[in-house]
C-alpha positions in Angstrom: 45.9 -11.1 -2.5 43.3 -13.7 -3.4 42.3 -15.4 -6.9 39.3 -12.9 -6.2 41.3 -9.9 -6.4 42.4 -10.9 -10.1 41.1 -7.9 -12.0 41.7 -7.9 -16.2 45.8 -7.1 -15.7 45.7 -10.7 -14.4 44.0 -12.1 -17.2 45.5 -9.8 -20.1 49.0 -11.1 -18.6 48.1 -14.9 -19.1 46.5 -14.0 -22.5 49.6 -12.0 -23.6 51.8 -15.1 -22.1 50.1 -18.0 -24.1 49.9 -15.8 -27.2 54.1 -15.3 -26.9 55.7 -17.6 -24.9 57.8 -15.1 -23.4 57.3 -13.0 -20.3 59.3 -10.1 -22.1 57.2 -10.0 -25.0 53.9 -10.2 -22.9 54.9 -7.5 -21.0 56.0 -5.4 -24.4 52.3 -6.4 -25.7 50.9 -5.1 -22.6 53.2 -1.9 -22.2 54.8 -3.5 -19.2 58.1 -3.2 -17.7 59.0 -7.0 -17.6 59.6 -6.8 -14.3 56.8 -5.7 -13.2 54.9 -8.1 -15.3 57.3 -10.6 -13.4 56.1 -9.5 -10.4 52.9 -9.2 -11.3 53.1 -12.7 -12.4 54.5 -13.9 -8.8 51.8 -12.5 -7.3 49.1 -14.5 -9.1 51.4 -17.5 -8.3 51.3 -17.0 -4.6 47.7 -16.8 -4.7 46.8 -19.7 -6.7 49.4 -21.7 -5.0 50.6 -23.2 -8.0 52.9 -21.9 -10.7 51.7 -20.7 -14.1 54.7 -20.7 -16.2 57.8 -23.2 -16.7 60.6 -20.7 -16.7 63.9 -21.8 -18.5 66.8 -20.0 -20.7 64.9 -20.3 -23.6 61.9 -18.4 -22.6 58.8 -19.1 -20.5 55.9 -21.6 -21.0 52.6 -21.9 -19.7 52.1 -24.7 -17.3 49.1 -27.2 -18.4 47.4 -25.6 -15.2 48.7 -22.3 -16.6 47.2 -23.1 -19.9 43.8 -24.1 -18.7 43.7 -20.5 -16.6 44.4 -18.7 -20.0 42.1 -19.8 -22.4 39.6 -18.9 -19.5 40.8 -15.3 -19.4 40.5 -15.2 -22.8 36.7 -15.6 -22.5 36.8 -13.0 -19.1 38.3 -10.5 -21.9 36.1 -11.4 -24.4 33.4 -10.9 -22.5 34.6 -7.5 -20.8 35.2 -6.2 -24.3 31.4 -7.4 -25.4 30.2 -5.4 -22.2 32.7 -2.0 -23.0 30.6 -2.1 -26.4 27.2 -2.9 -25.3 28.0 0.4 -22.5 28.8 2.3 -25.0 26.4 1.2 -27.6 23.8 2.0 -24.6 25.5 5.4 -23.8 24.9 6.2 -27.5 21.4 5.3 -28.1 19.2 8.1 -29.0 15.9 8.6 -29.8 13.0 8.0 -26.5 13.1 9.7 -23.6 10.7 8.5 -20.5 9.1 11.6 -18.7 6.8 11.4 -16.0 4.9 14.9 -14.8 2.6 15.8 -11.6 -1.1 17.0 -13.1 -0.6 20.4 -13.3 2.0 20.5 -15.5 1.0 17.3 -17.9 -2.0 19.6 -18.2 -1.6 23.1 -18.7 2.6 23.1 -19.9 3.5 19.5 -21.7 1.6 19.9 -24.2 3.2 23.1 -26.3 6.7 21.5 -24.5 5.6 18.4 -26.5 5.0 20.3 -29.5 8.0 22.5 -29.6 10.2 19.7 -29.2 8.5 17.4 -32.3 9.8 20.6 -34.4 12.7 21.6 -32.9 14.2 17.9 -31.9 12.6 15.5 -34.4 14.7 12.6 -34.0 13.6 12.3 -30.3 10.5 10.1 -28.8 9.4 11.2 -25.6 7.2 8.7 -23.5 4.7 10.9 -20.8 3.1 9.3 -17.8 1.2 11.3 -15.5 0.5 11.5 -11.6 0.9 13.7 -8.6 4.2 14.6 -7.5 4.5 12.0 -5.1 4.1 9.5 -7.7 6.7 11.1 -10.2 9.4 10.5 -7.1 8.4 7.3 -7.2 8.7 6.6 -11.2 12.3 8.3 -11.2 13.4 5.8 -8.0 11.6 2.7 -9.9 13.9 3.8 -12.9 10.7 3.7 -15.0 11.5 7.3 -15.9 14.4 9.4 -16.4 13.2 13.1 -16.0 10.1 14.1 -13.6 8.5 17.6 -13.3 6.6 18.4 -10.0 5.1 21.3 -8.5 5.6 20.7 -4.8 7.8 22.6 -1.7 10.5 20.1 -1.8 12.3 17.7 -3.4 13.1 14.0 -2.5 16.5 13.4 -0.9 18.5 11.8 -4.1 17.5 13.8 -6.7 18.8 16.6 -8.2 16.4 19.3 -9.6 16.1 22.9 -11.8 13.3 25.4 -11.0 11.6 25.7 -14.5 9.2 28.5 -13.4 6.9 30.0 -11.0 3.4 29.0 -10.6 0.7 30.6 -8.3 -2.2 28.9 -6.4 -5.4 30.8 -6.1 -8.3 30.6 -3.6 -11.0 30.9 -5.9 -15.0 30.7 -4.8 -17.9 31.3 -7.7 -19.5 34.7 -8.7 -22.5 33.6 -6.3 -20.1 32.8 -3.0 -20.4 35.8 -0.6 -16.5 36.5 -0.7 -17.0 37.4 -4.3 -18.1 40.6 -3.9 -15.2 42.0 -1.7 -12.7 39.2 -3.4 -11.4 39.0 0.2 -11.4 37.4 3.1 -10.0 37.3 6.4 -7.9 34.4 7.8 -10.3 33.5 10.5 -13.1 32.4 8.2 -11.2 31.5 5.5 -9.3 28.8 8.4 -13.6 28.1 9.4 -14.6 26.8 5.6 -14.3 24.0 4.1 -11.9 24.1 0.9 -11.9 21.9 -1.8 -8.8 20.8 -2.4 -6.4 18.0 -4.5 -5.4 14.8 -2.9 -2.4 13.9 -0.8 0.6 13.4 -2.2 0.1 16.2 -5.0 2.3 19.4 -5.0 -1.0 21.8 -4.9 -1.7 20.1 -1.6 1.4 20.4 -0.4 2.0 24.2 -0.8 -1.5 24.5 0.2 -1.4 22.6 3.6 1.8 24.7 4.3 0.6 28.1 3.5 -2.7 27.0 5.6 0.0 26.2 8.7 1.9 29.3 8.4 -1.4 31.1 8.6 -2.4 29.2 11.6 0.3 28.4 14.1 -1.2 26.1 16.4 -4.5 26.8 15.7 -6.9 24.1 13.8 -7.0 24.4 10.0 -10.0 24.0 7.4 -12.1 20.7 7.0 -11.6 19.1 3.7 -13.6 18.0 0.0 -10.1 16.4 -2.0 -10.0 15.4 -5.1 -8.6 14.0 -7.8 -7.7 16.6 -10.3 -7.6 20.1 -11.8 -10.4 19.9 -13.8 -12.5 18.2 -10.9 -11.7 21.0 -8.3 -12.4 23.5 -10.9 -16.0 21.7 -11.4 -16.6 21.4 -7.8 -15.9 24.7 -6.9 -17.9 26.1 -10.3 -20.6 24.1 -8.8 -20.6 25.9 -5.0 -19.4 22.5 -3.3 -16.8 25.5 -1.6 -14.2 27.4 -2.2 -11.0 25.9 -3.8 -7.2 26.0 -4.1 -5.7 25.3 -7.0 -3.3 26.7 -9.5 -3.6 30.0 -11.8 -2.6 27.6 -14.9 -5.9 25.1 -14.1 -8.2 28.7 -13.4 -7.0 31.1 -16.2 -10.0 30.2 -18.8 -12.9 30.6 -15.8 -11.3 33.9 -14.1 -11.4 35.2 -17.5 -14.8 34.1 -18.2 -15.9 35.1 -14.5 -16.8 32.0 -13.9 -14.7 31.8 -10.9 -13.3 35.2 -8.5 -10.1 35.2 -6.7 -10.0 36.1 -3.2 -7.3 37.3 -1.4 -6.3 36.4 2.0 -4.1 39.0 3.8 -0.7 36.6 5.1 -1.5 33.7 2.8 1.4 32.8 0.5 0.7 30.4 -1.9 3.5 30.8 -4.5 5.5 27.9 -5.6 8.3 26.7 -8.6 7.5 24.1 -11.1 10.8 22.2 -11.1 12.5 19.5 -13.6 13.7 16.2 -11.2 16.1 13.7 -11.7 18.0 11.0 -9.8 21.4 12.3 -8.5 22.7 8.6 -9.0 22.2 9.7 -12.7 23.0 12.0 -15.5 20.7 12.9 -17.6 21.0 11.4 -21.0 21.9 13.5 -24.1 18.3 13.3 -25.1 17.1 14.6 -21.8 19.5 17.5 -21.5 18.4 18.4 -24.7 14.7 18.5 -23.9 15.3 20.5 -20.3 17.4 23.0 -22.5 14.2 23.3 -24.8 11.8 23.6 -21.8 14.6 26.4 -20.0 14.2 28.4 -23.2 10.4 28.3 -23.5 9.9 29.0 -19.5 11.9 31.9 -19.6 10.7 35.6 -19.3 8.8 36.4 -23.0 9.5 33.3 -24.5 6.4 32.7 -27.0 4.5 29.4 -26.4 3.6 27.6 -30.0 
């Protein structure tokens, strides 16, 4: 063993042996067998290659070197005892919790979440940034946010994740297009269009460039329009600039409206889970187990939105 293997035994021992005078009533203080606390003792001796503590009949006292090594552990336990109480002052600390969620779901869910949760968990502030699933993985690495929700196929390697619920994409063209009218088309000419569609890097994207492949094996898939958004896929397609994928949440107001038709494509899947994220490093705090609970109980089957 090296000094650099002393560990807070080491220092508690000198502490205890400057405080008494006595290796016995050290190793009492401590809850030590004394000879173990001899031996523990030795040991620190070999290493620093000096001795510690004058022993004699009348008890055992630190040597000046000895001395000089104490009052420093007395500042290594003050300072470990500071840290135990910042930890667990940290570990208690309630009240903001830093979420970060892909478009879809900032959009169309977050909000009544948001609002349930200022009723239902009052004392808790909860922070929301918003991007596409690729950059909520990349908040939760940065540690700039504790819990993510995404809507994509997979999950990042290091994180942990619960499926909240299910969310369909749609291919949906306007009243005008000509698949309206049989709100179907076949896989050939849907694979010829061009689809407007959201941006790399976003969940919708990512189901849909899948459910494209598996419809398509080896073949060539559609050309292209991406952007940004929901709300500017929704326009674009409103607007004839194609036929778009996007999610039933982003498209309920305008199929209701019949603004915009679905069309079906026999063999394309576009189902997918919304799913809560985390870093498996990590628990969740208290305050984010909490607010998963609440989102659990307003995503299941019935439960009545505010």
């Amino acid at each position: 063993m090296s000094i650099h293997d002393w560990d807070l035994r080491h220092f508690r021992l000198l502490d205890a042996l400057a405080r008494s005078g006595s290796i016995g009533e050290a190793a009492r203080t401590l809850s030590l067998a004394q000879p173990n606390a001899s031996r523990l003792l030795e040991s620190m001796e070999r290493s620093a290659r000096f001795p510690l503590v004058v022993r004699s009949p009348r008890g055992s006292r630190l040597t000046d070197r000895g001395l000089v090594l104490a009052g420093l552990a007395s500042e290594v336990l003050a300072a470990a005892a500071q840290l135990g109480h910042a930890v667990e002052a940290l570990a208690e600390e309630r009240g903001t919790l830093r979420v970060c969620a892909s478009l879809t779901v900032a959009e169309h869910l977050m909000p009544a979440w948001l609002a349930t949760a200022r009723q239902q968990l009052p004392s808790l502030t909860i922070t929301l940034d918003v991007g596409n699933s690729a950059s909520v993985f990349g908040r939760l690495q940065e540690g700039t946010a504790e819990l993510g929700f995404v809507e994509g196929p997979t999950v990042r390697t290091g994180h942990r994740y619960l499926d909240v619920m299910r969310d369909d994409l749609l291919l949906v063209v306007p009243p005008s297009h000509s698949w309206a009218a049989a709100q179907q088309v076949d896989a050939a000419e849907l694979l010829s269009a061009t689809l407007v569609v959201r941006e790399e890097g976003s969940g919708t994207r990512q189901v849909t460039d899948q459910a494209l492949a598996r419809l398509a094996p080896g073949g060539s898939l559609p050309s292209y329009l991406e952007v940004g958004s929901n709300a500017a896929l929704v326009a674009s397609v409103v607007a004839g600039l194609g036929p778009g994928v996007v999610s039933r949440l982003a498209v309920a107001a305008e199929l209701s409206t019949g603004r915009l038709v679905e069309v079906r494509t026999p063999g394309l899947r576009l189902a997918r889970s919304l799913r809560a994220v985390w870093p498996a490093r990590t628990s969740l705090s208290p305050d984010g187990e909490s607010f998963l609970r609440l989102i659990q109980t307003l995503s299941a089957p019935g439960a009545s939105q505010p």
